[in-house]
N, C-alpha and C positions, 0 to 999 in steps of 0.2 A: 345045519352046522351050529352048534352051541356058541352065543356068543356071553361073554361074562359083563356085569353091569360097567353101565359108562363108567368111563370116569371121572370125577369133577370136573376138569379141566374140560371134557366134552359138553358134561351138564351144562357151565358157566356159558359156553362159547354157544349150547342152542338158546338159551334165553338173550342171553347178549344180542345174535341172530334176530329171535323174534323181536324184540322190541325195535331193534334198529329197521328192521322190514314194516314193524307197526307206525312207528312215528314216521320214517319215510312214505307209506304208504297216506299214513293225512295230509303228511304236508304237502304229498303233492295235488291228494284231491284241495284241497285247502287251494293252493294255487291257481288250480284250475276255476275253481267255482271263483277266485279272486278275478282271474286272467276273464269269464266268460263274463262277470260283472262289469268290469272296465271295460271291456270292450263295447258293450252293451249300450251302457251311461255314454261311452264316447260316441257312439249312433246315435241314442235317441241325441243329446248334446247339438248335435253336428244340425239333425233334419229339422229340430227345432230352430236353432238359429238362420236354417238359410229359409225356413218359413217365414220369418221376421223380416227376414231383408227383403224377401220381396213383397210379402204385405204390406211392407211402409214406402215401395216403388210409385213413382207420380202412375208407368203405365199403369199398374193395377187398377189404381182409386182412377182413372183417364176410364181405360175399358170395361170397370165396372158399373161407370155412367154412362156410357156411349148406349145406345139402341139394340146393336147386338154385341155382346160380352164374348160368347164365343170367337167370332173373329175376328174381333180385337186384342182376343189376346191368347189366340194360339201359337202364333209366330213368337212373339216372345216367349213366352212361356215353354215350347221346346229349346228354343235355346239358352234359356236360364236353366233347363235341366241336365243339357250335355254340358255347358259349361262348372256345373256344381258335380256334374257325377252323380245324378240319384236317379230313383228307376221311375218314380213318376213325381210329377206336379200337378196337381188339381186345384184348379179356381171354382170356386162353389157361390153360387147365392147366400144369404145369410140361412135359408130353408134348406139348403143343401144342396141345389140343383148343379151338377157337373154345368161349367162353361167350356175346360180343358179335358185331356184326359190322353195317356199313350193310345188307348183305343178309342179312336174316332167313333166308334159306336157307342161306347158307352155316355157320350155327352148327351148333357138332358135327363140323362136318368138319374134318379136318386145316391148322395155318398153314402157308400156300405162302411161303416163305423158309428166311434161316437163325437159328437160333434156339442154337447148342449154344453158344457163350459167353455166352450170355443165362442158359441154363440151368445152366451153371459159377457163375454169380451174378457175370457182366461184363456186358459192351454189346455189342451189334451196332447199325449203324449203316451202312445200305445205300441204294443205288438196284436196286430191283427192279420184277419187272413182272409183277403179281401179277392177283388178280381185279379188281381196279379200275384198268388198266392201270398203266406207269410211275409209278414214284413213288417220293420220297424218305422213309424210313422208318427209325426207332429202333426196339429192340426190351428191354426192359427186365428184370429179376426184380423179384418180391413178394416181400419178405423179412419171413421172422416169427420171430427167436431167432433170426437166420442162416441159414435154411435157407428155399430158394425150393420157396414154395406156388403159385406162377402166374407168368405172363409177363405184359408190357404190350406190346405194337406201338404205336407212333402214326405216321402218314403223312400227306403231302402230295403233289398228283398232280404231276408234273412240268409242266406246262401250267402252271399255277399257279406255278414257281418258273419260268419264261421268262417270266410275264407280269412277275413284280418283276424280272428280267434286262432287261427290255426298258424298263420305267421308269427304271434305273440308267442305261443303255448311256449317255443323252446327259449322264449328268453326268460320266462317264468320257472319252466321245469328244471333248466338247466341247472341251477343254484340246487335244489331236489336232488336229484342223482348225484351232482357234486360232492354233496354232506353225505347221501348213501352211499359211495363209496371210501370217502372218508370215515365213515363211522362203521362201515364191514372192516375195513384195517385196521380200525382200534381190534374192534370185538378181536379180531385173531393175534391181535399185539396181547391182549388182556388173556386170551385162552391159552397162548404160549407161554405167557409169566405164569398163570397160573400152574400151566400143568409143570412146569420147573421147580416150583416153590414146592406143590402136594406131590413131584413125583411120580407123576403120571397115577396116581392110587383113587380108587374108587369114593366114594364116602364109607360103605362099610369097612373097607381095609385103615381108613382112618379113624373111624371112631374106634377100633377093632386097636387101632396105635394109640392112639389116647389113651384106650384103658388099661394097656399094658403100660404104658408110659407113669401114669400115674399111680399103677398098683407097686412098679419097683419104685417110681419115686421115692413113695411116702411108707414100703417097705424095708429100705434098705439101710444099714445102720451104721453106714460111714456117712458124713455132711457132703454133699453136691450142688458146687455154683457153678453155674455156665452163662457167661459173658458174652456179649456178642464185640465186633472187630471195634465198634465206639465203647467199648470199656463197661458198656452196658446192661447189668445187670438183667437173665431171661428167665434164667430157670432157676430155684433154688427148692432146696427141699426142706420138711421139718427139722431134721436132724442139725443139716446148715445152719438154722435158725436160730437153735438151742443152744450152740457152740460159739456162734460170732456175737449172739444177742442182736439178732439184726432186726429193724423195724417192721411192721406187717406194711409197708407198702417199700418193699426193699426193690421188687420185680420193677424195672422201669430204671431204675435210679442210677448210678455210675456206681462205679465200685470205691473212689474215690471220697465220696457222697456219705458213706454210709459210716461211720464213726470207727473205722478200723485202720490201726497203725500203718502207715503209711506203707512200709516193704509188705505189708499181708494184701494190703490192696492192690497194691503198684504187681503183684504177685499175681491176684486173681484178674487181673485185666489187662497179662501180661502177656507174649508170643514166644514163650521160650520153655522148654520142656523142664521140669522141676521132681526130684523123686525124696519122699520123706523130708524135707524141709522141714527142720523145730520150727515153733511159732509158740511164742508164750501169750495168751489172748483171753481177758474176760477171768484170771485167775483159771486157765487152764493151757496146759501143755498142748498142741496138737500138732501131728505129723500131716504137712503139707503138700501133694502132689495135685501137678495140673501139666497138661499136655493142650496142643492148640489142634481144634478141629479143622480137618479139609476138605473141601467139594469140589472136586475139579481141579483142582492142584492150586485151590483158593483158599486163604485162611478164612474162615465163617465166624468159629467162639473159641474160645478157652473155656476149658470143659477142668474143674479144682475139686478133688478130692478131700477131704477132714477125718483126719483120723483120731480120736483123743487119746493121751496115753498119760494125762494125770494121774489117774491112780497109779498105772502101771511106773510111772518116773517116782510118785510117790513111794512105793515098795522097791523101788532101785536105789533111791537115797538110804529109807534104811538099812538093805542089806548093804550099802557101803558104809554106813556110821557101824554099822557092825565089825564088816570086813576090818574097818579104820579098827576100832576097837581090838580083833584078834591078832591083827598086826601088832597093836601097842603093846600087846602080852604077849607075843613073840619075840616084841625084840626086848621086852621087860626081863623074860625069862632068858631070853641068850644074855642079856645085861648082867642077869641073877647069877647063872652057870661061872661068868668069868668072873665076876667076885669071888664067887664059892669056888672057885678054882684057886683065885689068890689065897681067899684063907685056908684052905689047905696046904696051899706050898708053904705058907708062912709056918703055920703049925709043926709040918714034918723041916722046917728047918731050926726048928727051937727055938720058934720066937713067938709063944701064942700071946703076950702083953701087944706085939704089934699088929698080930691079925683081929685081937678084940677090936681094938682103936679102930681100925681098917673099918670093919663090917657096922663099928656102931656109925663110924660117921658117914658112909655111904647113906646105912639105912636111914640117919637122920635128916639125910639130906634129902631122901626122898620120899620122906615122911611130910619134911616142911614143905616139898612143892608141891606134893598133893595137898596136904591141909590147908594154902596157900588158895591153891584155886577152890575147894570147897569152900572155904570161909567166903570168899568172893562173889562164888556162885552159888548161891544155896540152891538150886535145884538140880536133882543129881542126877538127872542126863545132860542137864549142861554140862556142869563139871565133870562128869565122865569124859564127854566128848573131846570137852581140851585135853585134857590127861591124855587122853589118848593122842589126840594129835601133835602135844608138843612130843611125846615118843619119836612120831611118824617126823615131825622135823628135825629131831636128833638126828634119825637114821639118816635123813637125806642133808647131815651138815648144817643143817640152821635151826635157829635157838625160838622158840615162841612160850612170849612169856605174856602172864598176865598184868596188868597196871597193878601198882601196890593200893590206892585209893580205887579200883575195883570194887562194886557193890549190889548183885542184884535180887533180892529177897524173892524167893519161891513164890507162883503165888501169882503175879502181877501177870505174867504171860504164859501162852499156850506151849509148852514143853515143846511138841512136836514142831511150831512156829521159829523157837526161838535156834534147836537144832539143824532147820532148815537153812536158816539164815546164816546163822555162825560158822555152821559147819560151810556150807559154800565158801562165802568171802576167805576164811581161812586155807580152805582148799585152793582158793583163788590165787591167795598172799604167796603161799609156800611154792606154786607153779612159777609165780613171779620171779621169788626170790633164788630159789633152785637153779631158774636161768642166765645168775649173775655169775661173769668171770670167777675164776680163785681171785682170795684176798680180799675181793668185796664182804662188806657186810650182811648176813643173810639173816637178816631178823625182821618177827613177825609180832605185833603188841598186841593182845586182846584188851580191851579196857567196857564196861559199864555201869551206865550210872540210873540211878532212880531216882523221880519226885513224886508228888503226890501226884500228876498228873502224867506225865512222859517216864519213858527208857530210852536211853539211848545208847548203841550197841555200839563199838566202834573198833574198827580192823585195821590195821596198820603195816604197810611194808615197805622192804629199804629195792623192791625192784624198782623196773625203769618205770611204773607209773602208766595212765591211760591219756594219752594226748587229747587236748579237748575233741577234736571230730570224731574220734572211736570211743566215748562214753556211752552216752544215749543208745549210739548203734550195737554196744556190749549190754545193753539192758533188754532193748529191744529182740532180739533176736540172737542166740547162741551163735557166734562165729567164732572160731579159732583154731590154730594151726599144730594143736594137738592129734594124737592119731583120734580114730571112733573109736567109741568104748558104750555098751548100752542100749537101749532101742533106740533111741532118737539121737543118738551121737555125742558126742562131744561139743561144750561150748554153749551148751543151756543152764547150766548152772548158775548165772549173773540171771539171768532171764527167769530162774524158779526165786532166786530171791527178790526182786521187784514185785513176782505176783504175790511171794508171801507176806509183803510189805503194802501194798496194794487191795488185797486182803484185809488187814487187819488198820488200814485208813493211816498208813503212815507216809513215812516220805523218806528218798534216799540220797545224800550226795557224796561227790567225790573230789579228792581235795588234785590241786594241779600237780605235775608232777615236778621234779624228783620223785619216784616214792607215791606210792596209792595209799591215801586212808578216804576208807569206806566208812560212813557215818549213818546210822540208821536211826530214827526217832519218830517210837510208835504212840500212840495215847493209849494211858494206864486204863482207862475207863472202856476205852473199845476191844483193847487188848483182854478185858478179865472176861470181859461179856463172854469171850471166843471160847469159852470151858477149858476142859485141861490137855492132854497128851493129842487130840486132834487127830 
């Protein structure tokens, strides 16, 4: 039956396996070879010291001098060995001659060992394997004025130090097997996490994901952050990078961390589902969606989409300075139509002295408010675009006029920049003022000024004004309670004029309310740098 490669999570769990079987397996030889040393030293230890004690006995150095050594000191000497527990005692000459011995037959014959640093007046201290098979043995001097009169051996059979081996082993091994089973319940704690984490997937099916993962990554041409549930910055891709201007060690970082306005961050490290959300960021527009990822019915990351649509807002504004524009000649021309209505009636009533007067002074008069604002404005898409839009606030009942000390020479600023900005704020003004009761006053001031070094743009209106807590957040981010209108909605238009200001190294304030004046002041010098229509 075909079986298909492990999976990591198996791979990890057989190495985890051997090693824990490896290191268990020394540690318990380790123990053992510990346990059979101890034991050992604690034998020889033992037969050495009861070899001492009775070499230094008065009977010893008595029966070692008495005539016959033998029976003087076999009676003792069996019972100095049932009382110590050893399997023999032997009293020896200093030449080695057996006086004792468990076998009565062996006394008188020579001790089978080694005895010559015994006989120096030191210690021997052996495993041999003698007439009473293996066994652990001392061998001692009788010392009488320093000078050895007799040897002492004592021994224990080796059977006898395996059987105390064998009583130690399990207090030695025990502690062994303990951690062996301890550490087989890691490995399968570790094989479980793992195989959760990869999936249960092979290494081929993951590298096989990696490189799919990476190919759409750093293919794909919308911006992609994905956060983990700590706000965490995990995955981001080229395109994210280019749009937020994020730092090369962005991966790791908090979303908070990373130098982006505050709702864009609080947004990408956020649990709550979000679709095309404006974001004005880095001098560019971007449509924000992010949705929160789940595993198990667990929140994992926030997974945020970037979409740019700068250009695209930029050719939205000008086909509405346009649209603005067609308007002002629409209602120019229905303006024109009922004139040219009246000087007809007047004419067929016989009174063409009054319909002259009629049409000159109309037309003078709007001869002098266009010349008004060109004089003003000498660059003539600005002053187009007032023109146009005091039209647009005629129609909608409110009056926008320009300051009579009005000044701004062609030339100083980027056409396209200064259109963006004017045009906004005044769209801004006129929304304001539009939504004052009747009888209020609905007027909107354009006024600017020039030095050799600033311009300063300045918007003016008689609505209710922006209370300090909704400034910043009207800059930051397009909110308001208009319908949509355009790809990215309604209520980005304060947000394209900060970045068009922002752009071009200025600075914007707003005055408290009654009444909003918007004040703009850009520097002449960074301004001209920016070339013309943009």
């Amino acid at each position: 039956m075909f079986r298909g490669p492990r999976s990591v999570a198996s791979h990890v769990l057989i190495v985890l396996g051997a090693v824990v079987a490896l290191v268990v397996a020394v540690a318990l030889v380790t123990a053992y070879v510990q346990a059979t040393r101890l034991v050992e030293d604690a034998a020889a230890t033992r037969v050495t010291d009861i070899a001492r004690a009775i070499a230094s006995t008065d009977d010893v150095r008595e029966g070692l001098a008495s005539p016959d050594p033998a029976s003087e000191l076999r009676d003792f000497i069996e019972r100095e060995r049932q009382a110590t527990q050893t399997d023999f005692i032997v009293v020896m000459s200093p030449d080695g001659i057996r006086y004792t011995h468990p076998n009565p037959d062996l006394i008188g014959q020579h001790f089978l060992g080694t005895i010559a640093d015994a006989q120096a007046g030191g210690t021997v201290i052996e495993q041999y394997t003698g007439t009473l098979g293996p066994s652990t043995r001392a061998v001692v001097p009788v010392l009488v004025d320093n000078e050895v009169k007799g040897l002492v051996s004592v021994g224990i059979h080796q059977s006898r130090v395996g059987e105390q081996l064998t009583r130690t082993l399990p207090q030695a091994l025990l502690p062994g097997l303990a951690a062996a089973g301890v550490a087989t319940l890691g490995a399968a704690v570790v094989g479980q996490r793992v195989r959760r984490q990869t999936l249960g997937l092979n290494a081929t099916e993951l590298r096989r994901l990696h490189d799919h993962h990476e190919a759409v990554l750093h293919a794909v041409r919308e911006g992609l952050v994905i956060t983990d549930e700590k706000g965490r910055v995990q995955v981001v891709n080229d395109e994210a990078r280019r749009l937020l201007d994020l730092p090369p060690d962005a991966v790791g970082r908090e979303a908070s961390d990373l130098g982006l306005a505050p709702d864009l961050a609080a947004l990408l490290a956020g649990r709550e589902q979000h679709v095309d959300v404006p974001h004005a960021s880095g001098g560019r527009v971007l449509l924000v969606s992010s949705d929160v990822v789940q595993r198990q019915g667990r929140a994992v990351a926030t997974l945020t989409t970037l979409r740019d649509r700068t250009e695209l807002e930029a050719l939205t504004g000008r086909l509405n300075t346009t649209q603005s524009l067609a308007d002002a000649l629409h209602a120019q021309a229905h303006e024109a139509a009922n004139r040219l209505h009246t000087v007809v009636t007047l004419i067929e009533l016989g009174r063409p002295d009054d319909a002259v007067a009629f049409a000159t002074d109309e037309l003078r008069a709007s001869q002098r408010h266009g010349e008004a604002i060109a004089a003003a404005l000498e660059d003539p898409a600005v002053a187009a675009l007032v023109i146009g839009k005091s039209s647009q606030a005629a129609e909608r009942g409110a009056t926008l006029d320009v300051d009579p000390d009005a000044h701004l020479p062609a030339g100083l600023l980027p056409s396209g920049a200064v259109v963006t900005i004017l045009g906004n704020l005044i769209d801004n003004a006129l929304d304001a003022v539009a939504g004052q009761p009747g009888g209020s006053e609905k007027a909107v001031l354009v006024d600017a000024q020039a030095s050799d070094s600033v311009v300063t743009l300045t918007v003016a209106d008689t609505g209710p004004g922006l209370p300090a807590p909704d400034r910043e957040r009207a800059f930051e981010r397009g909110t308001t309670s208009k319908p949509a209108s355009g790809p990215a909605g309604r209520g980005i238009g304060l947000a394209l004029v900060r970045q068009a200001v922002d752009l071009l190294g200025g600075r914007i304030e707003v005055s408290e309310p009654p009444g909003a004046t918007f004040t703009v002041t850009l520097p002449v010098a960074v301004a001209s740098e920016g070339g013309g229509d943009g």
